[in-house]
Steps between C-alpha positions, in 0.01 A plus 500: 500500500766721569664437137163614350534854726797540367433458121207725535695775647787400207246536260330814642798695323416518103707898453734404241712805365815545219678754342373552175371851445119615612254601286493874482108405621635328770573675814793361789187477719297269350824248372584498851159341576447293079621107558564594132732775494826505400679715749777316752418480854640325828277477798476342839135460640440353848155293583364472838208314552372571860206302498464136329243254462485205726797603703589745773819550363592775252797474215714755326715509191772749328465454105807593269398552113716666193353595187741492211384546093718391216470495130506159299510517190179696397324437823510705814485269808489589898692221715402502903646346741354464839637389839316477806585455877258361761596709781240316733234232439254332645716231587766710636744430191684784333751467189481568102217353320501395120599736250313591210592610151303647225537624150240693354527608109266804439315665197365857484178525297244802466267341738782448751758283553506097549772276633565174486803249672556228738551479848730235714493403858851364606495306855763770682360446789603389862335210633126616606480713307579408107296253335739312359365513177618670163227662369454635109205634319347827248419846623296789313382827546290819417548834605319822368642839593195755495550885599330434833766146602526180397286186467631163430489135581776214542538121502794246594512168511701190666523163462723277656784333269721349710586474906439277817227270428383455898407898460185649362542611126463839468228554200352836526347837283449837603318779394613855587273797469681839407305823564706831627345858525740828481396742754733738378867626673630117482236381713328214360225242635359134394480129495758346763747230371173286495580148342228224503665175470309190351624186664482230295591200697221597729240573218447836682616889516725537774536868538227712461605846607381820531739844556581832413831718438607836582837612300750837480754514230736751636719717213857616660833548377597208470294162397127520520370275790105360610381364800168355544270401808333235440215265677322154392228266656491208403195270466639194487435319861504135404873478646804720700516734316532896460191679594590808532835642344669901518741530274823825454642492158811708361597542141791631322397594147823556221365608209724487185778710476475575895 
């Protein structure tokens, strides 16, 4: 149960970035917050769930994730890698989880812009919390820029290739929603990093959440930086699991030619 806590907050992440130039109808603001934009980015986001179903415990984790872009060939793709640390748990383990990579190749088109890629789940980590399982499978994604935000919506998939065969394969799909509002002055608001996750091996959804996002890109001399505030319940109670999460995310943003 803990391994599925984990992937959710692993996949709750879907802000891939690069360094191929913006659109001139593409503002800094709303790449920072486009799971389609190509804009480089490094961020560290930490999770703390203070309240979770069916046990009186609570469970924290510090997430690691660089954005990188790259040209191959004709096609512009966005690689991510993502690293997370359980910090505390239910069970009272802490140490690195598994690892995810992701490569994303994206196409602009009047209507908007569409990605497609693959994701990978490599077993990184320590023992309680990896699930020893390699993990590969498609991505895709939508995002529309409008002069009001963004709206959007993403999907990843894994299925177990190889790995221990005493553990539970890991065979799952999520769907991400992607809605941001400007408020003007870098302020923006929306959608948390909500990611319902379809497991199945159970037959069932096993995250059904429900959050929202406050976020402040900041403009100074030197790189431009966000941070976000961020807060998810989740509705799925059939196991120990996160019920209620906050979440503090900062980004470094280096657009091209910073």
């Amino acid at each position: 149960m803990l391994m599925k806590n984990i992937l959710w907050v692993i996949f709750g992440v879907l802000v891939p970035a690069g360094v191929h130039a913006q659109g001139q109808s593409e503002s800094l603001q709303t790449a920072a917050n486009d799971p389609t934009a190509s804009i480089m980015s490094f961020q560290v986001q930490g999770f703390h769930s203070f309240n979770l179903h069916n046990s009186p415990e609570d469970s924290s984790l510090v997430q690691f994730r660089a954005a990188i872009p790259f040209t191959l060939g004709s096609t512009n793709h966005i690689a991510r890698l993502t690293l997370p640390y359980a910090t505390d748990s239910n069970t009272g383990q802490s140490g690195l989880s598994d690892t995810t990579l992701f490569d994303l190749v994206t196409f602009d088109r009047s209507w908007g812009r569409f990605g497609v890629g693959a994701v990978a789940l490599l077993p990184t980590g320590e023992d309680g919390l990896s699930a020893e399982k390699w993990a590969l499978g498609p991505a895709a994604g939508f995002a529309k820029q409008q002069k009001w935000g963004l709206w959007g919506v993403f999907n990843q998939n894994l299925f177990t290739v190889a790995g221990d065969d005493n553990r539970p394969d890991v065979n799952l799909s999520t769907i991400q929603p992607v809605f941001n509002y400007n408020l003007g002055k870098g302020w923006s608001a929306g959608t948390s990093e909500m990611v319902f996750v379809y497991d199945w091996e159970a037959g069932d959804f096993s995250s059904l959440p429900l959050g929202v996002k406050v976020s402040k890109l900041n403009r100074g001399n030197g790189l431009p930086w966000q941070w976000s505030l961020s807060y998810e319940h989740n509705f799925y109670d059939n196991a120990i699991f996160s019920a209620d999460t906050f979440s503090f995310m900062i980004k470094i943003l280096v657009p091209k030619g910073s």
